[in-house]
Backbone as JSON Lines, residues from 0, in Angstrom:
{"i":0,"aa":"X","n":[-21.67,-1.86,-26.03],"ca":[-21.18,-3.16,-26.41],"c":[-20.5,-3.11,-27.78]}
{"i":1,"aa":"X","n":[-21.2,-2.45,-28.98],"ca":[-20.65,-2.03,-29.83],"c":[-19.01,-1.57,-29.57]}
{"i":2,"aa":"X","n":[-18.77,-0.87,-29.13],"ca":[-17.2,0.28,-28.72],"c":[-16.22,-1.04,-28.23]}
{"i":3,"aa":"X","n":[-16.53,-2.01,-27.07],"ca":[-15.74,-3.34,-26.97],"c":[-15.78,-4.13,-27.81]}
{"i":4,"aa":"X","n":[-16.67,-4.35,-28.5],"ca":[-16.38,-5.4,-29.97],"c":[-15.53,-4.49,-30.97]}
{"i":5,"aa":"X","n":[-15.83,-3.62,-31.31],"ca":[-14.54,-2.87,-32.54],"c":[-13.38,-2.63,-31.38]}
{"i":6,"aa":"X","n":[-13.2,-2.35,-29.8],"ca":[-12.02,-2.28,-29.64],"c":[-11.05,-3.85,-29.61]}
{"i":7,"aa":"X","n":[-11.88,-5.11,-29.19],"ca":[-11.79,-6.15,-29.61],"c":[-11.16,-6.58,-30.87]}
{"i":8,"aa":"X","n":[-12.21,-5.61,-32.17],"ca":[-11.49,-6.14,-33.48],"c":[-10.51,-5.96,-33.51]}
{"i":9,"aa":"X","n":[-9.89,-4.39,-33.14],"ca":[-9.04,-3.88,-33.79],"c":[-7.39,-4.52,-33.0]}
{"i":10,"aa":"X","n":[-7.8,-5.12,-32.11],"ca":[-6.96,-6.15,-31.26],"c":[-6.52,-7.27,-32.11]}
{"i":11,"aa":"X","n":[-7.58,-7.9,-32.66],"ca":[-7.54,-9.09,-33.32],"c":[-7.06,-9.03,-34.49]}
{"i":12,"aa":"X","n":[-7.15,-7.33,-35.63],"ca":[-5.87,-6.92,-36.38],"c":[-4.85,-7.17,-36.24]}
{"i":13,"aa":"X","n":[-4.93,-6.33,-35.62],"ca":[-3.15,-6.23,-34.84],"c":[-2.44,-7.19,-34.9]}
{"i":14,"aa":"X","n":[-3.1,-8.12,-34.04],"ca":[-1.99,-9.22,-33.69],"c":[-1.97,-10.3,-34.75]}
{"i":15,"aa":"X","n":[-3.29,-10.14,-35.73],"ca":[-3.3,-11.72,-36.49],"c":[-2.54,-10.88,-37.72]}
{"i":16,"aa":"X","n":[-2.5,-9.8,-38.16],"ca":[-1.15,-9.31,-39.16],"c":[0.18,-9.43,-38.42]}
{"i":17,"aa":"X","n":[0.51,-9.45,-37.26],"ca":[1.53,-9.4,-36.87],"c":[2.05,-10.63,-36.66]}
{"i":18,"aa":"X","n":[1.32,-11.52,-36.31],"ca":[1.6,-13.13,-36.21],"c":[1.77,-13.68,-36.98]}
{"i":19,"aa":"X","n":[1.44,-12.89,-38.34],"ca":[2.11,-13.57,-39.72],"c":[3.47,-13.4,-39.85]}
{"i":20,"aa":"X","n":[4.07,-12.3,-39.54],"ca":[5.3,-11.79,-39.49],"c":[6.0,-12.4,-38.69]}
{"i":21,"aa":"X","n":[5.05,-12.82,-37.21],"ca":[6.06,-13.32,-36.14],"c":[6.82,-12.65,-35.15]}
{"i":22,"aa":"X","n":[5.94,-11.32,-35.51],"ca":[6.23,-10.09,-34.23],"c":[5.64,-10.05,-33.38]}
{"i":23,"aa":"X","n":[5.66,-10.83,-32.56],"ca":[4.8,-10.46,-31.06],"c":[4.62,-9.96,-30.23]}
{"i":24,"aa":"X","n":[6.07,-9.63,-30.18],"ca":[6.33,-8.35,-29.07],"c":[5.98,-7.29,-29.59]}
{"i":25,"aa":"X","n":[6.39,-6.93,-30.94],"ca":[5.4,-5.56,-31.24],"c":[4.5,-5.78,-31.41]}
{"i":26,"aa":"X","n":[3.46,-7.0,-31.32],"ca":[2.66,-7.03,-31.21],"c":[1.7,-6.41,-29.81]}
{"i":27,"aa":"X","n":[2.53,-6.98,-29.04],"ca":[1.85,-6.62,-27.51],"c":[2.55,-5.15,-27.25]}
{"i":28,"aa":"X","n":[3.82,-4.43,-27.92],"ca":[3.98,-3.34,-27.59],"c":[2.93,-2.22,-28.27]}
{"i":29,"aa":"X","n":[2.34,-2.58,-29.61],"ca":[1.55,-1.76,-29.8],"c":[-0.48,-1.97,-29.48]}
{"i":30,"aa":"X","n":[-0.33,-2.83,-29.51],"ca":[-1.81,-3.07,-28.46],"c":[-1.72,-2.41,-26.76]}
{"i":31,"aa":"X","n":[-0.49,-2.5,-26.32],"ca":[-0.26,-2.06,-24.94],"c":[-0.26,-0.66,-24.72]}
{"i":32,"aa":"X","n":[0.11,0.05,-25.96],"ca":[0.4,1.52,-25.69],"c":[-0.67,1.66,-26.43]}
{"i":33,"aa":"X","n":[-2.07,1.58,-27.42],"ca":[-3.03,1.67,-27.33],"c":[-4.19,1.52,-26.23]}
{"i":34,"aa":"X","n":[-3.71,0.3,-25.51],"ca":[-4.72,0.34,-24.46],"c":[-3.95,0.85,-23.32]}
{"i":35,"aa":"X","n":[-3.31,1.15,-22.63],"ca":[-2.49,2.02,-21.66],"c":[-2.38,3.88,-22.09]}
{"i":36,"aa":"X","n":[-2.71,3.81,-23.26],"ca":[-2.97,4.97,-23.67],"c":[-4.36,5.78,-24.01]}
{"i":37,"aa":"X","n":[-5.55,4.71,-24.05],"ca":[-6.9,5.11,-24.34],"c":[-7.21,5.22,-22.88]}
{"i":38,"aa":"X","n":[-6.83,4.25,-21.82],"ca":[-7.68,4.55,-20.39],"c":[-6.7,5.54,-19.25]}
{"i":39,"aa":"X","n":[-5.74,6.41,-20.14],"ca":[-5.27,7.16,-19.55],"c":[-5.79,8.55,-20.18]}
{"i":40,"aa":"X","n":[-5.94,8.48,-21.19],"ca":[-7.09,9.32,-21.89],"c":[-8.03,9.47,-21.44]}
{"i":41,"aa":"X","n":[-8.79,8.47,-21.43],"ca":[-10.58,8.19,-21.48],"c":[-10.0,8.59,-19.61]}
{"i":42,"aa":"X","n":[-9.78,8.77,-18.47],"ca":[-9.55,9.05,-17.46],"c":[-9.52,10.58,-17.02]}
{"i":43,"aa":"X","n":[-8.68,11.22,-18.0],"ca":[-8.44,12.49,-18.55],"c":[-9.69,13.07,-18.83]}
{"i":44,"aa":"X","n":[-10.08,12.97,-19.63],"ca":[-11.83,13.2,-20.0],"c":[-12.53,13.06,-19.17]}
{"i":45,"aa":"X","n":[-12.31,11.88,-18.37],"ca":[-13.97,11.99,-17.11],"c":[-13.67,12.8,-15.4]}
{"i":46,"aa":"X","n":[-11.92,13.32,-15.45],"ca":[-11.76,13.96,-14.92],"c":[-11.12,13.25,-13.7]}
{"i":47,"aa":"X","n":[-10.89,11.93,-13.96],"ca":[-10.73,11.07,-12.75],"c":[-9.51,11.54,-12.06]}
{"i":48,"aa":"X","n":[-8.65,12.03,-13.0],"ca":[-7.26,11.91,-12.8],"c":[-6.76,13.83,-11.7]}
{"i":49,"aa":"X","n":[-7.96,14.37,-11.2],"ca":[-7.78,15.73,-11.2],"c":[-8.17,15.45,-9.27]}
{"i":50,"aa":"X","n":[-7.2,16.34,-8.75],"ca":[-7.77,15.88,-7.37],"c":[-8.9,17.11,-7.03]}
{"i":51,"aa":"X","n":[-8.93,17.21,-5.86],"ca":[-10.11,17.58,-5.33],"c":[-10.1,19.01,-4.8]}
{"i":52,"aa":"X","n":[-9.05,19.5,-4.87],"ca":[-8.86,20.68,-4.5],"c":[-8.58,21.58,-5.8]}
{"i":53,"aa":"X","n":[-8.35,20.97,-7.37],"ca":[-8.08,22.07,-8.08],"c":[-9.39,22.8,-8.44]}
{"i":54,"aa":"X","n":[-9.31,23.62,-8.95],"ca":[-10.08,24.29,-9.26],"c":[-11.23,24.13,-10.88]}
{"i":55,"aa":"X","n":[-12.5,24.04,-10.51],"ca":[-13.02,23.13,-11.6],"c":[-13.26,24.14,-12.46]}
{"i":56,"aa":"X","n":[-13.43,25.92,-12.58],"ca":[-13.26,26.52,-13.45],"c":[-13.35,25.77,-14.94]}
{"i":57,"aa":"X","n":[-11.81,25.75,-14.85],"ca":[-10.78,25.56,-16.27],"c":[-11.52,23.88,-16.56]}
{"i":58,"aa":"X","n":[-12.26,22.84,-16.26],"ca":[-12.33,21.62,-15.82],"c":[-13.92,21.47,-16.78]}
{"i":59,"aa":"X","n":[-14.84,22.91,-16.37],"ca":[-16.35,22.84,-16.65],"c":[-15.94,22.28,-18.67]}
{"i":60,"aa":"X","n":[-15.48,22.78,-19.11],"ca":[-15.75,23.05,-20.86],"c":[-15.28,21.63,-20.97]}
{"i":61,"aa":"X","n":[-14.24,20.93,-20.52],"ca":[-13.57,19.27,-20.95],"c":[-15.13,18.31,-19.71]}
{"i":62,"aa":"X","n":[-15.55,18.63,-19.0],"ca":[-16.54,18.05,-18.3],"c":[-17.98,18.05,-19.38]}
{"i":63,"aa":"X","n":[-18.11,19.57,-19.76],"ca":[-19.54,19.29,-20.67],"c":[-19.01,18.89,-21.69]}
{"i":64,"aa":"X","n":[-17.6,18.83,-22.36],"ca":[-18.09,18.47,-24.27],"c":[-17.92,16.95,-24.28]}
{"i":65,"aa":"X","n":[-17.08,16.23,-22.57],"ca":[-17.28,14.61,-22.66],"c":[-19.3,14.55,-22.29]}
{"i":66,"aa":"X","n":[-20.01,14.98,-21.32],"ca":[-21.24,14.76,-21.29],"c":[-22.36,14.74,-22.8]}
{"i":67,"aa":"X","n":[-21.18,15.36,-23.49],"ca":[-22.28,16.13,-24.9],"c":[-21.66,14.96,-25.99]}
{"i":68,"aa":"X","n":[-20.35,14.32,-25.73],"ca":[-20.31,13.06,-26.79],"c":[-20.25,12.47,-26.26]}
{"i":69,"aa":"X","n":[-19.63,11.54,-25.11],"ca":[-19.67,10.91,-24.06],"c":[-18.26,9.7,-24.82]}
{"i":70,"aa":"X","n":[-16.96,10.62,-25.23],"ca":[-16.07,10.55,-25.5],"c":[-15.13,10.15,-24.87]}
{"i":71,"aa":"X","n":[-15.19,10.08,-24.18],"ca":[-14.15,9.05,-22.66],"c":[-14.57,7.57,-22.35]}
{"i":72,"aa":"X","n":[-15.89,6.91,-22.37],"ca":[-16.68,6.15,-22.36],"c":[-16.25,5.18,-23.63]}
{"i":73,"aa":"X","n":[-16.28,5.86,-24.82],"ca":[-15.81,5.68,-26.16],"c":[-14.54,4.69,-26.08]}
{"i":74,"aa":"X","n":[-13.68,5.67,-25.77],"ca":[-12.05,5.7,-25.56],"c":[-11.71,4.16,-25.22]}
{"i":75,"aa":"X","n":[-12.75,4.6,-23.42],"ca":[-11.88,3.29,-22.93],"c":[-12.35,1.93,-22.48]}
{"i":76,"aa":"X","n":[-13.84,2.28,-23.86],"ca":[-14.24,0.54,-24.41],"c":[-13.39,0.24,-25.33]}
{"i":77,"aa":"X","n":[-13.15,1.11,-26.07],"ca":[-11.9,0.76,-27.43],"c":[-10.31,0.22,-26.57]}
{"i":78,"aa":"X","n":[-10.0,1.06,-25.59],"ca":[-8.41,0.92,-25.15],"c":[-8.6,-0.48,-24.44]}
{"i":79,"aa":"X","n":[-9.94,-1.17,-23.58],"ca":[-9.61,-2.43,-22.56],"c":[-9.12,-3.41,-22.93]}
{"i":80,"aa":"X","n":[-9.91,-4.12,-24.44],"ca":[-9.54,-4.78,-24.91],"c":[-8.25,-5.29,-25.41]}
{"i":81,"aa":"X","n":[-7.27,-4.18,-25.51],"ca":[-6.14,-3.96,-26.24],"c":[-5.35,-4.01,-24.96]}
{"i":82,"aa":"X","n":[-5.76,-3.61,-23.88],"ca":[-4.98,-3.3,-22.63],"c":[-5.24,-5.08,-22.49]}
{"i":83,"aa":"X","n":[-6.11,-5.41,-21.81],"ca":[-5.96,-7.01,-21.76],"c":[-5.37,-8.2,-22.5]}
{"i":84,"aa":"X","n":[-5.46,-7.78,-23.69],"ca":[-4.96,-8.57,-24.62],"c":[-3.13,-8.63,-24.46]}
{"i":85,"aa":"X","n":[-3.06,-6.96,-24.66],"ca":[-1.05,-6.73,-24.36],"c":[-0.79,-7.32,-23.36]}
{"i":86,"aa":"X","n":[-1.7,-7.82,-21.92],"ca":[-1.2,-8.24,-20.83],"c":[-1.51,-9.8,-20.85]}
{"i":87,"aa":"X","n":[-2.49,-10.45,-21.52],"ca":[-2.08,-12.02,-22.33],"c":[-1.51,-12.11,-22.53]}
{"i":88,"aa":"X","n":[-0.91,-11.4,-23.91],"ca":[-0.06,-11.93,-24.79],"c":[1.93,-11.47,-23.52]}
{"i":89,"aa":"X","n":[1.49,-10.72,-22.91],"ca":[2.95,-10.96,-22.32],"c":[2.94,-12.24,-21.4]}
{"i":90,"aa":"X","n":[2.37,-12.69,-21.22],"ca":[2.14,-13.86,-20.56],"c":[2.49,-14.88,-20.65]}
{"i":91,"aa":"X","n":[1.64,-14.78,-22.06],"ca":[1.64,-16.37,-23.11],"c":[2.76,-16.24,-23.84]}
{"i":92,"aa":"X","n":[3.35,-15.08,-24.33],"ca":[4.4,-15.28,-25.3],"c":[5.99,-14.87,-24.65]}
């Protein structure tokens, strides 16, 4: 819960410095490629993205050092927030 509230904050940066300026679109362009970029990451890490036939060899060492920090998990409580928010704010603005 912690990891969605700071990815939350760091949302609520973003955009309330940027709304001073009156940039919104970079606003939502850089919250969007933070969160479009952490759960393509954090995906990467838990291996989601690997089909079923490659070979898990090369796969074991990125499989145990996410089990040993649990660094993907991390990622893409931090990236949702930011991913939802970029897809509000294209909405609303």
């Amino acid at each position: 819960m912690k990891r969605f509230i700071l990815g939350a904050a760091v949302f609520v940066l973003i955009t309330g410095f940027l709304s001073f300026q009156n940039n919104w679109e970079i606003a939502m362009n850089i919250t969007g490629i933070i969160g479009l970029g952490g759960i393509l990451l954090g995906g990467f890490l838990k291996t989601g993205f690997i089909s079923s036939s490659a070979p898990i060899l090369g796969n074991l060492a990125v499989i145990k050092l996410d089990n040993t920090i649990n660094l993907s998990n991390t990622i893409i409580l931090i990236a949702l927030p930011n991913f939802i928010g970029a897809v509000l704010l294209y909405f609303i603005v």
